[in-house]
C-alpha positions, 0 to 999 in steps of 0.5 A, a space after each residue: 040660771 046657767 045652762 053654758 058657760 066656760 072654763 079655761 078652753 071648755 064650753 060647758 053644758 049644765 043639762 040637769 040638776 038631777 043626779 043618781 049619787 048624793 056625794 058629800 063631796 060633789 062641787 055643787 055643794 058648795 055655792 051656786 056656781 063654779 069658774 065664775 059662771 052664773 047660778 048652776 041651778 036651774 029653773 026648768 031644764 032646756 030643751 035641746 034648740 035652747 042649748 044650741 043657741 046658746 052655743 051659737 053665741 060662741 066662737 066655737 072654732 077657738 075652743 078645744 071642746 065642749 063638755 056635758 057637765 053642770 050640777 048634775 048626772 048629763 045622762 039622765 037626759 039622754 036624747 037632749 044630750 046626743 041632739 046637742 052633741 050630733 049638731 055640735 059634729 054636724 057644725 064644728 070640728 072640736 071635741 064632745 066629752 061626757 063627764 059623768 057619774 057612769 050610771 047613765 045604762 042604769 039610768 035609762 034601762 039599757 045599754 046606752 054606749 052604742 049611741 055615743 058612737 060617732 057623737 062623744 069624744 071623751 067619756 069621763 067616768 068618775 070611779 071615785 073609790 077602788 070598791 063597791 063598798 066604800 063607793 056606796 059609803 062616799 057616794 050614796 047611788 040611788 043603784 045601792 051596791 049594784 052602781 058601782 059595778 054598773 059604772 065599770 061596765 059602763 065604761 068597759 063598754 065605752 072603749 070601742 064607742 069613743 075615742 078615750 074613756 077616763 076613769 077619775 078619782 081624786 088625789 086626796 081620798 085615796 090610799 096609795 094602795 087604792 089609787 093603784 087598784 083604781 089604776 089596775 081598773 082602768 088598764 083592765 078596761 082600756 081606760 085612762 085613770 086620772 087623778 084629780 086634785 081636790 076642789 073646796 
C-alpha cells in the first residue's frame, strides 16, 4: 500500500480510494500503480500524523510541490486533506495542488472553497466534456446531472481561494468544437484549461 510517492518533481499524496465518478477511462483501471510507485490501493485510509511522516522521509526543498492525488476523489477526506496541507505551509515553501474530480462541495455538503484559502496553490479540476450530458455518459457521478454544473461552480469559486485554478480535459476525447467550449468555460470562470495527452 502507497500513500506518497513521486513523479517527475511532484510528491504525491494517494488519500483514498473513494470516488463520486466511475470513469471508464480513470488511470486506476489499468494496474495497481502508476510512474513506478507501489499498489495505489489501499488497505485502510491514513490518518493525517501517518501522511506526514511520510512526507518528512523527503527532501522536500528539491521538490517543486506536493499533489493531492492517488486512485481516488482527495475531497472526500476533507479535514486530513487541509491538516496535511497547513503542516506542508507551516514547514516548507513549495507548492500544494489538489487534483480533483470538482465534486468536493457535493461531497461534504456545503461550500468547501473558503477553507482552501491560504492552504492549496493549484486547484486542478477535471472538466472532461464540454456538458452535462455527455459528463453524465463518460463519467457516471453518483451526483447524476447535478455534478457537472456543481463542478463549474466549484471551480468558479476557487479562483478568489487560490492562486490557479486548471480546468483539464484530454486531447483525444473531444471534438475540436468541444475543446473550444471547454475553452470558453474556463475563461468564463477564471480558470486555466489545459489539455491533457491520454494515458493507456
Amino acid at each position: 500500500m502507497t500513500v506518497t510517492y513521486t513523479v517527475k518533481d511532484g510528491v504525491y499524496i494517494n488519500l483514498t480510494n473513494r470516488c463520486s465518478n466511475s470513469c471508464g477511462f480513470c488511470i486506476r483501471n489499468n494496474g495497481d500503480g502508476v510512474y513506478g510507485s507501489g499498489s495505489l490501493w489501499l488497505e485502510s485510509e491514513p490518518e493525517a500524523g501517518e501522511i506526514i511522516e511520510g512526507l518528512k522521509k523527503y527532501n522536500l526543498s528539491g521538490y517543486g510541490e506536493v499533489v493531492f492525488c492517488g486512485y481516488g476523489e482527495p475531497t472526500e477526506r476533507l479535514d486530513t486533506l487541509l491538516e496535511v496541507a497547513a503542516f506542508v505551509k507551516e514547514n516548507y515553501k513549495i507548492p500544494v495542488r489538489i487534483n480533483t474530480n470538482g465534486h468536493g462541495s457535493l461531497i461534504n455538503g456545503y461550500d468547501i472553497t473558503p477553507r482552501l484559502k491560504g492552504l492549496i496553490d493549484v486547484v486542478s479540476v477535471s472538466l472532461n466534456t464540454a456538458n452535462s450530458k455527455d459528463y453524465v455518459k463518460l463519467c457516471k457521478p453518483e451526483f447524476g446531472e447535478a455534478a457537472y454544473d456543481g463542478l463549474i461552480e466549484f471551480a468558479r469559486k476557487c479562483v478568489p481561494c487560490v492562486k490557479t485554478v486548471v480546468l483539464s480535459v484530454v486531447d483525444t476525447t473531444l471534438s475540436a468544437e468541444d475543446l473550444e467550449a471547454c475553452r470558453k468555460i474556463a475563461e468564463e470562470i477564471g480558470a486555466v484549461l489545459r489539455i491533457r495527452p491520454f494515458e493507456n
